[in-house]
C-alpha positions in Angstrom: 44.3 18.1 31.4 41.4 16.4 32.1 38.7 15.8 30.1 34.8 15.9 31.9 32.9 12.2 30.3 30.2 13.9 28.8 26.9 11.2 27.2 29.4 11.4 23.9 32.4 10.3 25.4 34.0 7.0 23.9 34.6 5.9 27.4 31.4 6.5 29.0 28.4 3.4 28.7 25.0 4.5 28.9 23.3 1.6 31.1 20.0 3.1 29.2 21.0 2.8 25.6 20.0 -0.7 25.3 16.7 -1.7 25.6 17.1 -5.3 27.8 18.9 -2.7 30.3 16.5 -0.2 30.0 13.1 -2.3 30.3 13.3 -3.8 34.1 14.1 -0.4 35.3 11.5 2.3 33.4 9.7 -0.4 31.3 7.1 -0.6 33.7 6.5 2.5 34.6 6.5 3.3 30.7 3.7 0.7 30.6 1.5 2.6 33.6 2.0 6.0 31.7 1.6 4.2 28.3 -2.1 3.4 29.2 -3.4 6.2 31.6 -1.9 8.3 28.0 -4.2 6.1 25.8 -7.2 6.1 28.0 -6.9 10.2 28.7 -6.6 10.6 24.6 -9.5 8.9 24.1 -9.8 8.4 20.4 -12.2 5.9 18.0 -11.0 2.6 17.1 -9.4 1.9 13.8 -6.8 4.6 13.9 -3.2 4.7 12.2 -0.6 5.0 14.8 3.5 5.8 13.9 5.8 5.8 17.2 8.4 7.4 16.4 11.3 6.5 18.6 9.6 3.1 20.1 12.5 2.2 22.2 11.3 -0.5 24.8 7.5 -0.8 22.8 6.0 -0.2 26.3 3.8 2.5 24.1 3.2 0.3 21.2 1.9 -2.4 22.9 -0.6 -0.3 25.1 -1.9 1.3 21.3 -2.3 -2.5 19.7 -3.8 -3.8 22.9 -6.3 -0.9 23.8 -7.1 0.6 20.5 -7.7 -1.5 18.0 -5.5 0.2 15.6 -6.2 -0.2 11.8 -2.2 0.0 11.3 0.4 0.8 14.0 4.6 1.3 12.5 7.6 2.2 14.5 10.3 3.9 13.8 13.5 2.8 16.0 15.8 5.5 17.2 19.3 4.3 18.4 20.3 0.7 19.3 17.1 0.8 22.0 15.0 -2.1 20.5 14.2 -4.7 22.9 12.8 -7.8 21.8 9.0 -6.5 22.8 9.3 -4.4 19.9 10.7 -7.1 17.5 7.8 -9.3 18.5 5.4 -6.8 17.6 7.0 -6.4 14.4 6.2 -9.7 13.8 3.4 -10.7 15.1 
């Protein structure tokens, strides 16, 4: 019998579950959306942002860059971390 590779099958890679893969391919459109998001919410400086699920940072980046954020944490999901988001961490 054969057996259909399903997103939880041992055999099957997911080109998108790391984030060096993922980040030439949707990083930059994640960037685009990331700021037009930012811009359309329109909030005060000196907020306290949590992105949950950070993945590339595209997101967290655009909230340190454009809103001044009093405290910004992520919460990784997965084994999607790219090195954009480790450099935030430690910047």
């Amino acid at each position: 019998m054969i057996q259909p590779l399903t997103m939880t099958s041992p055999d099957r890679a997911d080109a998108w579950a790391e984030g060096e893969a993922y980040e030439p391919y949707i990083g930059r459109w994640s960037r685009l959306v990331a700021r037009d998001f930012i811009d359309w919410l329109a909030l005060p400086s000196g907020g306290r942002w949590l992105d949950i699920g950070c993945g590339t940072g595209a997101l967290t980046q655009t909230i340190v860059q454009r809103t001044q954020p009093a405290a910004v944490a992520t919460r990784p999901i997965g084994s999607s971390v790219s090195r954009g988001v480790q450099h935030l961490i430690h910047e």
